[in-house]
N, C-alpha and C positions, 0 to 999 in steps of 0.2 A: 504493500500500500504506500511506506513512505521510502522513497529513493534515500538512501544513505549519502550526505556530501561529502565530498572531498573535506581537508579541512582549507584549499587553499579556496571551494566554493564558499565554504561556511565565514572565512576575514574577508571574501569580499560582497559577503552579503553585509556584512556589519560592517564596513566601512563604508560603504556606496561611492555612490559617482555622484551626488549630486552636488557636493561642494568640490569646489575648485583648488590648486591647490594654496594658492593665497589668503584663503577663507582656513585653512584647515592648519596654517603652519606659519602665518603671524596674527590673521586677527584673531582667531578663536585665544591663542598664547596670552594675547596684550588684553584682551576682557578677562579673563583669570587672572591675569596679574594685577590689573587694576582692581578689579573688586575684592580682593584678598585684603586693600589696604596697607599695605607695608610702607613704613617710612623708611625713605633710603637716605636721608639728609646725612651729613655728618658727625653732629651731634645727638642721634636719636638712642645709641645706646644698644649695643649687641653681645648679646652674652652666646659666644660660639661654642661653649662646651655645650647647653641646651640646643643648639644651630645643629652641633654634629648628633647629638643623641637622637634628637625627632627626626633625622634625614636616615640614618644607620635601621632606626625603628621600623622606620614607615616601612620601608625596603627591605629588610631582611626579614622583619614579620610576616606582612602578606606574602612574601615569595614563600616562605619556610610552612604558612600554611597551607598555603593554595595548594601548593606543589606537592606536599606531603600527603594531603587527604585524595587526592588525583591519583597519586602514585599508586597509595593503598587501597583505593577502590577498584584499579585497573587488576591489581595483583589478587584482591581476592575475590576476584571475577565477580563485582558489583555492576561492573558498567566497561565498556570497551572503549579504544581509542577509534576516532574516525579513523576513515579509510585517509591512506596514505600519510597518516601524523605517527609521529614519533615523540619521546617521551624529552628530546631534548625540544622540540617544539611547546610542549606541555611548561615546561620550564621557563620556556619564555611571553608565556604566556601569564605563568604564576608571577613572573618581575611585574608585569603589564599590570597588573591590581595593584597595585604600589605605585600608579598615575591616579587614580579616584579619590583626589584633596579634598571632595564638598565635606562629609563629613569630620574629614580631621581640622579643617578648618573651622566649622562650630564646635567642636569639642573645646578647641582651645580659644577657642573666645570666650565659651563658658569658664574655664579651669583658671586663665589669667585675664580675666575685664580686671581685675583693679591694678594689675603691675604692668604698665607700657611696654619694658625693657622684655619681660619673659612673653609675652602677645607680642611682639612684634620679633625678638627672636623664633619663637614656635612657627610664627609662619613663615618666616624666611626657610626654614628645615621643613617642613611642609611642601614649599614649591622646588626645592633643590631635591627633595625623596622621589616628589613625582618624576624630576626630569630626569635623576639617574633612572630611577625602574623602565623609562620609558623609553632611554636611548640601551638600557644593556637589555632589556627586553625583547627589543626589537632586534639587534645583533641577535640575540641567541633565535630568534623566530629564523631569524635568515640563515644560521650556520646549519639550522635544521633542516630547511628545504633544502641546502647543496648537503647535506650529510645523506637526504632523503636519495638523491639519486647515487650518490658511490659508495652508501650502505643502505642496502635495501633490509634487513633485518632487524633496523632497530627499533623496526614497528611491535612490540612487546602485547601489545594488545588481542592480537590475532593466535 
């Protein structure tokens, strides 16, 4: 009844065509960043040990859960990989959840409204977590599709 996709049909069903890529890779960027609020002045006050903590967090939490619960439902045959994915695609996929800032940016707006310095660090690690998850996420998406054709086996799913 339902055609199995690819996975490389399945990122381009959720990606689409209908933004361009100017729309997709500075405006969309610069509306997140401005509404985030973050003061970049000189005097605003950054505390970088909180900068690296929430950026390290964001990043290696989601990948570490994503990944892991994927892994172990694949392995104890809860659920299969699509046709043609491989488990290092999976993995980049799991960085790719470490871009989804809305909520970690109300959390800390709740946890620091009354201290400037730690709310305006938390978001700076905030938007530097998403952009790591987003630029190694996307490498490992890609070293999976060339791994996908000169190892055909590490589709673990099947």
């Amino acid at each position: 009844f339902f055609k199995q996709k690819t996975a490389y049909e399945m990122l381009r069903s959720l990606v689409g065509s209908e933004m361009c890529i100017r729309d997709r890779y500075l405006i969309m960027p610069l509306f997140a960043l401005a509404n985030t609020g973050v003061n970049f002045t000189n005097n605003s006050g950054i505390d970088y040990s909180l900068v690296t903590t929430i950026c390290i967090s964001l990043f290696l939490g989601k990948t570490i859960g994503v990944f892991s619960f994927s892994f172990l439902s694949v392995k104890m045959k809860m659920s299969e990989l699509p046709l043609n994915t491989n488990m290092i695609m999976i993995f980049g996929i799991a960085m790719l959840a470490g871009v989804g800032f809305t909520m970690s940016l109300f959390i800390s707006s709740l946890a620091f409204s009354n201290n400037f310095i730690y709310s305006n660090s938390s978001k700076l690690g905030i938007i530097l977590g998403s952009l790591v998850a987003g630029i190694l996420g996307s490498i490992f998406i890609k070293l999976g599709i060339k791994g996908q054709k000169n190892l055909p086996n590490l589709n673990i799913g099947e």
